[in-house]
C-alpha positions in Angstrom: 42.1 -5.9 -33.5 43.5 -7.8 -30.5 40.9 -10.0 -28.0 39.9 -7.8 -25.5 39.1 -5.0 -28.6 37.3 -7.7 -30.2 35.4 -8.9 -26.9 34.6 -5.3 -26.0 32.8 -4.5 -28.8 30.7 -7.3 -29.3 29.2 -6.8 -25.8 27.3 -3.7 -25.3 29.0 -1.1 -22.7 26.9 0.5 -20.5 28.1 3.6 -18.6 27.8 3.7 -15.1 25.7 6.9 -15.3 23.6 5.2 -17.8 20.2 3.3 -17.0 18.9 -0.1 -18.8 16.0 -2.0 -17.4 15.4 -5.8 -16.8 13.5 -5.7 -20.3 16.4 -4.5 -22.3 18.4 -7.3 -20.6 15.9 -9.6 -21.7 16.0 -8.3 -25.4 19.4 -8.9 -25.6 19.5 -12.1 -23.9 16.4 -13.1 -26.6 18.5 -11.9 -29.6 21.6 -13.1 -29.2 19.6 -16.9 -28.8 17.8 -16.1 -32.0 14.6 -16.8 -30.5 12.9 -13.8 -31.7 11.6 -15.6 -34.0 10.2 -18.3 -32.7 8.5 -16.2 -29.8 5.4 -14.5 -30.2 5.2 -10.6 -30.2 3.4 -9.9 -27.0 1.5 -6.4 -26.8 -0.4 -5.1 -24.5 -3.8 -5.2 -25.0 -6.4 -2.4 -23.1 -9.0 -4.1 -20.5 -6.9 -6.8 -19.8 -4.9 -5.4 -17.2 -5.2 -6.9 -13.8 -7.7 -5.0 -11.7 -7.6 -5.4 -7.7 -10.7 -5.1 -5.3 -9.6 -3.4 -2.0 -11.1 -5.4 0.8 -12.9 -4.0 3.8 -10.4 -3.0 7.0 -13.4 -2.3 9.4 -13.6 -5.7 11.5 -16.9 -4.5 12.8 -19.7 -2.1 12.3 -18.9 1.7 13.9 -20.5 1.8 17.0 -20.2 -1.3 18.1 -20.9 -3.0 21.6 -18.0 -5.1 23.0 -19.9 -8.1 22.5 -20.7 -7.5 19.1 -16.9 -6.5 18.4 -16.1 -9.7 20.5 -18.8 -12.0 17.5 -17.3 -10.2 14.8 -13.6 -10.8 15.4 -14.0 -14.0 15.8 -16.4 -14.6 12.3 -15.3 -13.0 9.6 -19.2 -12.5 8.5 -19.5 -9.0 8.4 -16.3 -8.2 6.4 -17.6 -10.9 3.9 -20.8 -9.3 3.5 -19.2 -5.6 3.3 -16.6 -7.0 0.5 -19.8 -8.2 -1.4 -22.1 -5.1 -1.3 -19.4 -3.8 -3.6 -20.5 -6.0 -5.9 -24.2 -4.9 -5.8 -23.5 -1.7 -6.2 
């Protein structure tokens, strides 16, 4: 076998039509360091995925007098207690 034979085939070719994600990047990056072994096995584990809390959009309460939509854009009051009744609940 001549060099670029050799070199060839101990990289892996990848077609262009072909997909590979960042994690089977990673694997290979990990292997060839020989640090599989000294990294743990991470799994997934159920319940301890992140969960988000959607926070209120409404600025103010519907129906709403200018002056009251005036006090609550400027204090953050009623969104804060809005975000927290979905805690009660």
């Amino acid at each position: 076998m001549d060099e670029a034979q050799t070199s060839s085939s101990s990289t892996s070719s990848v077609s262009p039509g072909s997909k590979r994600s960042a994690h089977d990047d990673d694997q290979d990056h990990h292997s060839s360091l020989g640090e599989d072994a000294k990294l743990p096995r991470m799994r997934h584990q159920p319940g301890t995925e992140i969960r988000y809390t959607s926070l209120p959009t409404a600025k103010y309460p519907p129906g709403a007098t200018p002056q009251e939509i005036t006090r609550h854009s400027m204090d953050a009051g009623y969104r804060l207690e809005q975000y927290l009744l979905k805690f009660k609940k």
